[in-house]
C-alpha positions as CSV (number, residue, x, y, z in Angstrom):
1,X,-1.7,23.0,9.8
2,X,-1.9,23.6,5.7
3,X,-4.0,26.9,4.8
4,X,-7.0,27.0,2.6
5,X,-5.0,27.6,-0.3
6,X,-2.8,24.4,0.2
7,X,-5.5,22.1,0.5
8,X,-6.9,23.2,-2.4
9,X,-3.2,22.6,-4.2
10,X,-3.6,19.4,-2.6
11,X,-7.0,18.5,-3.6
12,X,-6.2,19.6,-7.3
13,X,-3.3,17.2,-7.3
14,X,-5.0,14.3,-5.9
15,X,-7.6,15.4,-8.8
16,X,-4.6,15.0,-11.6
17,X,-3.2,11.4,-9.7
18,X,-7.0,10.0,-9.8
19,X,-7.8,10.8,-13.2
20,X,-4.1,9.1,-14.4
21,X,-4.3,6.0,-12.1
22,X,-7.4,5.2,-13.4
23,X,-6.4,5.8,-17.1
24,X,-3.1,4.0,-17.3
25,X,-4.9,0.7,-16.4
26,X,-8.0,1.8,-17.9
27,X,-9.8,0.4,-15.1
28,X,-11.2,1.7,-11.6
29,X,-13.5,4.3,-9.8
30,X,-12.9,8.2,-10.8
31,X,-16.3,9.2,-9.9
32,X,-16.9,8.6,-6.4
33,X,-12.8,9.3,-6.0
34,X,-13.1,12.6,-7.4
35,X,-16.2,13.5,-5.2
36,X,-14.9,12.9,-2.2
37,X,-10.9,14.7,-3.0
38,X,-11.5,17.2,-1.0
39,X,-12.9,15.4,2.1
40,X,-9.9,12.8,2.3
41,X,-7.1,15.6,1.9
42,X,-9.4,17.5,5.1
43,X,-9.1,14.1,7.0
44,X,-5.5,13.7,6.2
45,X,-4.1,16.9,6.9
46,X,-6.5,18.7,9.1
47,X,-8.9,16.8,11.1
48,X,-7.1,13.2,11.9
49,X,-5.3,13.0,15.1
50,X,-3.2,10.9,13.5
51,X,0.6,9.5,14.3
52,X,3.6,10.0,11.8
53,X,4.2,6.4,11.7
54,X,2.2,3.6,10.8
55,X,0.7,0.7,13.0
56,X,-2.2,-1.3,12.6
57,X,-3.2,-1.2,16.1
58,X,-3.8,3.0,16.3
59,X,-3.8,3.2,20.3
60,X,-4.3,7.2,20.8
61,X,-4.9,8.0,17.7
62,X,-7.6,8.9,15.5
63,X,-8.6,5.9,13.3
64,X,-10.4,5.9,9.7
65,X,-12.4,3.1,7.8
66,X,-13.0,3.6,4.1
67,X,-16.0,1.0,3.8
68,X,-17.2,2.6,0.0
69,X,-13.6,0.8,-0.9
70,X,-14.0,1.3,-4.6
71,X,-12.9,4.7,-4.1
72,X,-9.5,3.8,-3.6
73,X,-8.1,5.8,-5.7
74,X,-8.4,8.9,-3.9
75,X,-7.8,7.0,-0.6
76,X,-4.0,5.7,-1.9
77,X,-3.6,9.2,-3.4
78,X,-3.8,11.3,-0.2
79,X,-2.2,8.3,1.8
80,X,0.6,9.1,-0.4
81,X,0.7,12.7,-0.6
82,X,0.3,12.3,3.4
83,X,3.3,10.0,3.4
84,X,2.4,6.8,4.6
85,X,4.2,5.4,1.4
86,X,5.9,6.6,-2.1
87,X,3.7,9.0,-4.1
88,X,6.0,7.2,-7.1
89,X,4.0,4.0,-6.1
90,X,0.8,5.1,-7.5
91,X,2.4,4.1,-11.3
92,X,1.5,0.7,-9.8
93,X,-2.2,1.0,-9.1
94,X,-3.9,-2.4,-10.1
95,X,-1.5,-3.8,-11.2
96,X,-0.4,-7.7,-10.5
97,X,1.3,-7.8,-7.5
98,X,0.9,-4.5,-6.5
99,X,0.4,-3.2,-3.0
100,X,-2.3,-0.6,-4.9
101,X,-5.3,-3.3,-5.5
102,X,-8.8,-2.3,-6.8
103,X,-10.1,-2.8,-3.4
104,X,-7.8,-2.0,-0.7
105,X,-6.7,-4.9,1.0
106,X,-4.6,-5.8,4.3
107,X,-2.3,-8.7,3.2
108,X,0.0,-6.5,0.7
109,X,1.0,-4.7,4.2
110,X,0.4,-1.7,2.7
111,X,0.9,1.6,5.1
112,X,-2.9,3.4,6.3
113,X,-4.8,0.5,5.1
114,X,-6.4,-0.9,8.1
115,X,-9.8,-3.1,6.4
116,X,-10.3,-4.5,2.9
117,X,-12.6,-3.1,1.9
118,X,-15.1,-3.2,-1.2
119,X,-18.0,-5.7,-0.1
120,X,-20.5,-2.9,0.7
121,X,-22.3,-2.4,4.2
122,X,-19.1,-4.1,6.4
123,X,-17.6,-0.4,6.9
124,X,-19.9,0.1,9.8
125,X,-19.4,-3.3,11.6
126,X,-15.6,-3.0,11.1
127,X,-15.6,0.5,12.4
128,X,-17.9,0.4,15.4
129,X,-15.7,-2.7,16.6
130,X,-12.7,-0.3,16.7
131,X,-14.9,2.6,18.5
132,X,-15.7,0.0,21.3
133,X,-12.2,-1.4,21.6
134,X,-11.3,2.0,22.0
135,X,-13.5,2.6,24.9
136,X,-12.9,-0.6,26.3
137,X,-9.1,0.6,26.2
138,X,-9.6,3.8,28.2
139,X,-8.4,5.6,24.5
140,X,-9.9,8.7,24.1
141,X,-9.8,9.3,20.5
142,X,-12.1,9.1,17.8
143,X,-13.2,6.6,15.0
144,X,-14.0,7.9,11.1
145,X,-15.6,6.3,8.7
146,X,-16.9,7.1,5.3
147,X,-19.7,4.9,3.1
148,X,-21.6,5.6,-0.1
149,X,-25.3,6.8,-0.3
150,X,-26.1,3.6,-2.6
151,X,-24.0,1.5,0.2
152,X,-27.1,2.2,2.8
153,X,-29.1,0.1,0.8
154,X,-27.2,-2.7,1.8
155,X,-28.7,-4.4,5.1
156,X,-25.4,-4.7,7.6
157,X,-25.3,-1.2,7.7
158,X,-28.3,-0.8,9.5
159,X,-27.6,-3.3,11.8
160,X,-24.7,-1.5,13.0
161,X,-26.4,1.7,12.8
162,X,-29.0,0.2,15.0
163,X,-26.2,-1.2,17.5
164,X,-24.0,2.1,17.4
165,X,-27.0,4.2,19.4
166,X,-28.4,1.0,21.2
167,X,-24.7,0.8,23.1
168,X,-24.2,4.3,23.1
169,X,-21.2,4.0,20.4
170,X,-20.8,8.2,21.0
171,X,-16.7,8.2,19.9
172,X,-17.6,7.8,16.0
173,X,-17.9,9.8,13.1
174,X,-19.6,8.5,10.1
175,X,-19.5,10.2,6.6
176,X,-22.0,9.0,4.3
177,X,-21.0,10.4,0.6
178,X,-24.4,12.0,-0.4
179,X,-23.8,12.1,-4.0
180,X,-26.9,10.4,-5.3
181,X,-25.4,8.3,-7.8
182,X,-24.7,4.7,-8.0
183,X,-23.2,2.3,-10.6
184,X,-26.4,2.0,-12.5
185,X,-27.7,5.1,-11.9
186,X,-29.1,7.9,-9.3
187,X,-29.8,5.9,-6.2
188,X,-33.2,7.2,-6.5
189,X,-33.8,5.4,-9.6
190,X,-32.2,2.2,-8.0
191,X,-33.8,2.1,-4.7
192,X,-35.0,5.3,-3.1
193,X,-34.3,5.9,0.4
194,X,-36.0,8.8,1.2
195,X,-34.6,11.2,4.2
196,X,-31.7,9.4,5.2
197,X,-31.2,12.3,7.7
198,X,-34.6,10.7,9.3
199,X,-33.5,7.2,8.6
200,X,-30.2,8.2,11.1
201,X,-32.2,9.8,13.6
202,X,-34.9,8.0,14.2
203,X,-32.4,4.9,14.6
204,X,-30.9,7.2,17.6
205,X,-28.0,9.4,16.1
206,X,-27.1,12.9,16.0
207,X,-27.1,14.2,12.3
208,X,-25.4,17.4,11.0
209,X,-25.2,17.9,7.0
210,X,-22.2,19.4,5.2
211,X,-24.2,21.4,2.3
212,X,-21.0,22.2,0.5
213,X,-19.7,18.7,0.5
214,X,-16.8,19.7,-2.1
215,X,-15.7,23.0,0.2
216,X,-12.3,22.5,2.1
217,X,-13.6,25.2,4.5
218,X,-17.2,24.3,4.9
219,X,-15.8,20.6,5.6
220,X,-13.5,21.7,8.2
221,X,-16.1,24.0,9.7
222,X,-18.5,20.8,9.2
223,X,-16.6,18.0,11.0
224,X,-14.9,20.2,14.1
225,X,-18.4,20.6,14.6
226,X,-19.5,16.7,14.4
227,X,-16.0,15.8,16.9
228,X,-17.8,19.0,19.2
229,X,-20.7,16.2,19.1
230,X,-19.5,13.3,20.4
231,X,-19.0,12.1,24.0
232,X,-22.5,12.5,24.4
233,X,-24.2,9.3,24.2
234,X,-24.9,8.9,20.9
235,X,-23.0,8.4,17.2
236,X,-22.3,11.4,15.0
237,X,-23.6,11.0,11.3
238,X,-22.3,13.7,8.9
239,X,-24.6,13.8,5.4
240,X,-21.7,15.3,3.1
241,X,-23.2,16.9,-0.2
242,X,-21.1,16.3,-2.6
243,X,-20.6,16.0,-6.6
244,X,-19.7,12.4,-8.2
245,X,-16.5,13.1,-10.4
246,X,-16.4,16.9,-9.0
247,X,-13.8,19.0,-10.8
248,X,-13.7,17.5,-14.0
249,X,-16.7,19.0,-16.0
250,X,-18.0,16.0,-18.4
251,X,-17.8,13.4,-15.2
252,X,-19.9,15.8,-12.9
253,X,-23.8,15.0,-12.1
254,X,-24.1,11.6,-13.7
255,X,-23.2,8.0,-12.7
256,X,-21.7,7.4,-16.0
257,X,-17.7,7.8,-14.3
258,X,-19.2,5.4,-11.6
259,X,-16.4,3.0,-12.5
260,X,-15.3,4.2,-16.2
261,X,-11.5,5.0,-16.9
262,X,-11.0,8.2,-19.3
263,X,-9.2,7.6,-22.7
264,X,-6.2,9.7,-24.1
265,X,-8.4,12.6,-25.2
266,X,-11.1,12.6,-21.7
267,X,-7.7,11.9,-20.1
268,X,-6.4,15.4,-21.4
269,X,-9.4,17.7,-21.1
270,X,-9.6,16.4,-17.2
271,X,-5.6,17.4,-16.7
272,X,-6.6,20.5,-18.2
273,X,-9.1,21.6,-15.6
274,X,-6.7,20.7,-12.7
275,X,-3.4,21.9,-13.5
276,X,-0.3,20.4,-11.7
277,X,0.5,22.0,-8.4
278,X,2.6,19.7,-6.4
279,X,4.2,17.4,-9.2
280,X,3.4,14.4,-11.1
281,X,4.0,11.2,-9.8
């Protein structure tokens, strides 16, 4: 397994391929991406019992569901850097006919992507089916998903998180991105939700929150702790603290690089404060 130290090489550069994806087509989600860079480069190198190779129907293996799907940037970045395709493949990002859509999607075949994603609240429903199939198939491992704070507003998701704990669902991991911004603006201007910790719990789940949602140590520490959880009877919510467009100074603590692409001169200072560790694409 990487160190500390490489992770955080890692997480810079998937910092510098965000911030350039989105720019070049001056379009997409930094924000959220750059919140969550250090969770998905965990997930991809640590904490995933995951197979070299690619296939869609992930029999004894670990499987993960991105259902906040506007965050793809991150997602195809440490998919790449993890080698499920061409890290020289990200130039393509949103482009016509690219494999690299907004929104991931399933019909460009495109290596790790297992949902599209992007309608908020399916993430759950999608996930929750693979957690059963998995028990229904005598497969042992585990299901991960992630989902936005603002996504919870939407209704399917508590339909599922009512069903996960009503069928005993207790082989899944759901990260909910506690970031407490949305598109147009801190989700508890746009709806507030109170404890979602008490939300989870009273709908039957075991909670644990990661304080230091943007800490490759505190996550690893975090979700060993949420897999230590499962197999008894219930689903595994993790609350992950973490900062919306974390590492790049002027996007930090606002909603404002919800889904804004830097120009030239934003796209400079943000290189700046994440120099190039592992190469360019």
């Amino acid at each position: 397994m990487p160190n500390t130290q490489q992770l955080q090489d890692l997480t810079t550069q998937v910092r510098r391929d965000i911030l350039r994806m989105v720019h070049k087509v001056n379009s997409g989600h930094p924000g959220g991406s750059l919140g969550c860079a250090e969770f998905f480069v965990a997930l991809y190198q640590d904490i995933l019992d995951r197979k070299d190779t690619f296939d869609m129907d992930g029999k004894d293996e670990d499987l993960f569901f991105l259902s906040n799907g506007h965050i793809s940037p991150v997602f195809y970045s440490v998919l790449a850097r993890s080698g499920y395709f061409p890290v020289d493949e990200l130039n393509t990002f949103r482009l016509i006919n690219s494999r690299l859509q907004g929104h991931p999607t399933t019909h460009e075949g495109l290596p790790g992507i297992r949902i599209a994603s992007g309608s908020l609240g399916q993430g759950f429903s999608v996930a929750l089916g693979a957690a059963q199939t998995k028990k229904l198939n005598g497969d042992n491992n585990l299901v991960y998903s992630l989902h936005g704070d603002g996504e919870l507003q939407e209704g399917q998701n508590w339909e599922g998180i009512m069903y996960a704990a009503g069928n005993k669902v207790d082989n899944i991991i759901s990260t909910i991105d506690l970031n407490g911004q949305q598109i147009d603006g801190s989700t508890d201007d746009v709806l507030a939700m109170g404890s979602i910790r008490g939300k989870f719990e009273a709908f039957g789940w075991t909670v644990l929150d990661i304080e230091k949602g943007n800490n490759i140590d505190a996550i690893l520490e975090g979700m060993a702790k949420a897999k230590s959880l499962t197999g008894q009877g219930k689903p595994v919510c993790v609350l992950l603290h973490t900062v919306m467009g974390n590492g790049v100074d002027f996007m930090m603590h606002t909603h404002a690089w919800h889904g804004k692409a830097p120009n030239d001169e934003q796209l400079a200072i943000g290189l700046g404060q994440n120099a190039e560790t592992l190469g360019d694409y």
